[in-house]
C-alpha positions as CSV (number, residue, x, y, z in Angstrom):
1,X,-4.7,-12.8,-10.4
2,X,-5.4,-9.0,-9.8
3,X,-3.4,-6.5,-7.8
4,X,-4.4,-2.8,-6.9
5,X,-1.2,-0.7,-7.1
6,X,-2.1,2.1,-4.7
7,X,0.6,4.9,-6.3
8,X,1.0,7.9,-3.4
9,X,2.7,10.5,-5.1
10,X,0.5,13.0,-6.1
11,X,2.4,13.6,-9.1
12,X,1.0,11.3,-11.7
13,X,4.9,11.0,-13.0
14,X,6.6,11.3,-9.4
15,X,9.4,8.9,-8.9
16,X,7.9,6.8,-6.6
17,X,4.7,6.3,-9.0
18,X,6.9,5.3,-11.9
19,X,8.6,2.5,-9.6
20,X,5.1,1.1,-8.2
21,X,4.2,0.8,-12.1
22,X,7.5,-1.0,-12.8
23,X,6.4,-3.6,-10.0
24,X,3.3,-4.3,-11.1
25,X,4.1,-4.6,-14.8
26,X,6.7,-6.8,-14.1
27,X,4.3,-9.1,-12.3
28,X,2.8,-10.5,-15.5
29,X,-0.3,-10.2,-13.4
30,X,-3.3,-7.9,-14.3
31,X,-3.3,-5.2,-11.8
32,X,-5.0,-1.7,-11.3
33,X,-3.4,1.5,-10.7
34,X,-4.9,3.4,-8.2
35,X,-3.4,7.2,-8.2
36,X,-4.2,8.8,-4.8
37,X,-3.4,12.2,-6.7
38,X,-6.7,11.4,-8.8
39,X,-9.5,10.7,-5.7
40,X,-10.1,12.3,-2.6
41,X,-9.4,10.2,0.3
42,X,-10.2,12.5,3.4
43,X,-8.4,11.9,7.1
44,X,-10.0,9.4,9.4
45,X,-11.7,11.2,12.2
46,X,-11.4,8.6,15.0
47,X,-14.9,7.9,15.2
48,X,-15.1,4.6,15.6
49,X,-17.9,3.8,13.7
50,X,-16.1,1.5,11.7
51,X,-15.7,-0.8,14.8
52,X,-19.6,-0.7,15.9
53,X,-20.7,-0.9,12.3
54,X,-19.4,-3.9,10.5
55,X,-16.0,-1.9,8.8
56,X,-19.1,1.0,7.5
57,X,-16.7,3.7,7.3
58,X,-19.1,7.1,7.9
59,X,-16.8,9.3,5.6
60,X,-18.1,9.1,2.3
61,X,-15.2,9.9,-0.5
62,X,-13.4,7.5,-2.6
63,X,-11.9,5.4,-0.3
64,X,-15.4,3.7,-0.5
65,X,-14.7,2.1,-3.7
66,X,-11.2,1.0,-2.3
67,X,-12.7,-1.5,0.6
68,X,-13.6,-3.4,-2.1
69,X,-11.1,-3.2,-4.7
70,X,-9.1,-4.5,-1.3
71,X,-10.4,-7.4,-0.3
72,X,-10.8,-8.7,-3.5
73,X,-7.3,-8.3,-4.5
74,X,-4.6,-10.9,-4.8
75,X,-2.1,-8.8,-4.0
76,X,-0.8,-5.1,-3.5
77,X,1.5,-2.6,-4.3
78,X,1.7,0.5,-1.9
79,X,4.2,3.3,-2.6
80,X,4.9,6.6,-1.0
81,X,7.4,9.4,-1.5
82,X,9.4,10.0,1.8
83,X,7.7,13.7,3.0
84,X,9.5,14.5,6.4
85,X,11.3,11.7,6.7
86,X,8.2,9.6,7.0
87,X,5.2,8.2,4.3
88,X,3.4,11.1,3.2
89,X,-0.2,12.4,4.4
90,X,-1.9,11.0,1.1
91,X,-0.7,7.4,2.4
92,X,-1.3,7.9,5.9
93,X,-4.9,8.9,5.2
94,X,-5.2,5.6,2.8
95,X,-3.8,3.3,5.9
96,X,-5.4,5.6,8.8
97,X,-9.2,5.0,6.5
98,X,-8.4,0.9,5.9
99,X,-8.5,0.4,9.7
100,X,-12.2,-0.5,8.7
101,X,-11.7,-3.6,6.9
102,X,-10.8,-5.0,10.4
103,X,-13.9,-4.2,11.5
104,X,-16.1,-6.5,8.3
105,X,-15.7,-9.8,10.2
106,X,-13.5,-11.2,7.5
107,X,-10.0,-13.4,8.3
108,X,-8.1,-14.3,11.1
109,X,-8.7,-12.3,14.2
110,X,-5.5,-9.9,15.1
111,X,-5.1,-11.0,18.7
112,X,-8.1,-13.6,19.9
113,X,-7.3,-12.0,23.7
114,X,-8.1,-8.4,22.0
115,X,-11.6,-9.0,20.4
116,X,-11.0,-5.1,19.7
117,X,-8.5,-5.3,17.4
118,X,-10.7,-6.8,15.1
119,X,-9.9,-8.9,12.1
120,X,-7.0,-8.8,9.3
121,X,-8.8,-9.6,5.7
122,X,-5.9,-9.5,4.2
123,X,-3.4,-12.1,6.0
124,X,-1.1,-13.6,3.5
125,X,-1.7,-11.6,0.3
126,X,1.6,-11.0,-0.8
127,X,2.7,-7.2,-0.9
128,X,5.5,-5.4,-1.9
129,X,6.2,-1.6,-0.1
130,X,7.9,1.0,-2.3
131,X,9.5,5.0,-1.6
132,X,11.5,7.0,-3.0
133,X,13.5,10.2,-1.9
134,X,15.7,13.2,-3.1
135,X,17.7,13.4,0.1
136,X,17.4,11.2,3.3
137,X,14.4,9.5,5.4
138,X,13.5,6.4,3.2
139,X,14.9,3.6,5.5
140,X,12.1,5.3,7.8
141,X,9.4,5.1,5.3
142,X,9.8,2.0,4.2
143,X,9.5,0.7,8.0
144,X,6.8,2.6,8.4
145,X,5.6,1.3,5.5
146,X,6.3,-2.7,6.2
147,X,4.8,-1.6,9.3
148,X,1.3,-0.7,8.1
149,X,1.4,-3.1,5.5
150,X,3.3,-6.0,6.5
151,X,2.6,-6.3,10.9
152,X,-0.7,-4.7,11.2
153,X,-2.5,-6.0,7.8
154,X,-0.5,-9.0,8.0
155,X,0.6,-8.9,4.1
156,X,3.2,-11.2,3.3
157,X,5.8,-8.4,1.9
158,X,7.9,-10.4,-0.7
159,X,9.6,-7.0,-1.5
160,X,10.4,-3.5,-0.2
161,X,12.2,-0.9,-2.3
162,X,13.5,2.1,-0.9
163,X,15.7,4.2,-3.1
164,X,17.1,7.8,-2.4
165,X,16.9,8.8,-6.3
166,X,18.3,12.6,-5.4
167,X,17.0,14.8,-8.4
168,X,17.0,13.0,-10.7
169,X,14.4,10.3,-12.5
170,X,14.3,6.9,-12.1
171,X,13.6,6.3,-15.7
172,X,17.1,7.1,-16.4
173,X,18.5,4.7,-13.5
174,X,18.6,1.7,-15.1
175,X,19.8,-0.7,-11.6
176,X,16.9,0.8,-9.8
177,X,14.1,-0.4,-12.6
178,X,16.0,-3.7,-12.4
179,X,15.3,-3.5,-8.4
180,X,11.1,-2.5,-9.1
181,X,11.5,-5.3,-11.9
182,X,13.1,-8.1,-9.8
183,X,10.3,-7.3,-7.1
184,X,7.4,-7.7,-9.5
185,X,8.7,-11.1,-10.7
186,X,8.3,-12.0,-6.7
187,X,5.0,-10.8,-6.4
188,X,3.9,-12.5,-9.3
189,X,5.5,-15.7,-8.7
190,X,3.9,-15.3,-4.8
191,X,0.7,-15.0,-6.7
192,X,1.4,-18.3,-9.2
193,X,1.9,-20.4,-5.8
């Protein structure tokens, strides 16, 4: 079983990056960080080639290598720092550029009444969502979050962690690791099923 961790803090260290690392070593599944502080994912243009090519995303960066690293996971991790009250523009670039693996032909159609929507390749891969936050705005983030993740690529979210850390570092927190730790034992017992 393989999972791609997509960490969004563009601090390699950032809190929310430590905790999406706790999840997936506590998975006892192989998995693959992915640091969106590392590649260059650039903003979807709303072009819509995607949808009148086959999911070909024109935009060529690393979110290329991603399509692929996506479908063939098992399951994912996705964690963002709460910027604004909100995920953070790394993330949204990451979800706004996967809108073209509806477009592939793979898995169940979203809505067979909406051919438009396209399809969702990644119904029932079990997920877990993660942020983190100094002050306020995670309950947000995580919705939006479970949103992306969870409703419009239909993962099956066995967890969602959303802690307001403050200043300090989850490393020293130990009933927040236990949190991260308690949801990588779900994922990987989603995965054993």
């Amino acid at each position: 079983m393989k999972i791609i961790a997509i960490c969004g803090g563009m601090r390699e260290e950032s809190n929310t990056n430590k905790l999406v690392r706790k999840v997936a070593e506590a998975s006892g599944c192989d998995f693959e960080l992915v640091e969106l502080g590392k590649i260059e994912i650039r903003p979807c243009t709303g072009c819509y080639e995607c949808m009148m090519n086959e999911g070909k995303c024109p935009i060529e960066d690393d979110m290329q290598d991603l399509y692929d690293k996506l479908l063939d996971a098992d399951g994912l991790i996705v964690g963002s720092p709460t910027y604004y009250m909100d995920i953070s523009g790394a993330v949204k670039c990451f979800i706004d550029r996967s809108l073209a693996l509806y477009y592939r032909g793979i898995g169940p159609e979203y809505d067979p009444e909406m051919p438009f929507m396209g399809r969702r390749p990644l119904t029932g891969k079990p997920g877990v969502v993660v942020t983190t936050v100094a002050g306020v705005g995670h309950e947000k983030c995580i919705d939006a979050l479970s949103l992306c993740m969870g409703d419009s690529h239909r993962l099956n979210l066995v967890a969602k962690i959303a802690e307001a850390i403050g200043m300090g570092d989850v490393d020293d927190m130990s009933e927040v690791l236990q949190r991260a730790e308690e949801a990588g034992k779900k994922l990987g017992e989603a995965l054993k099923k």
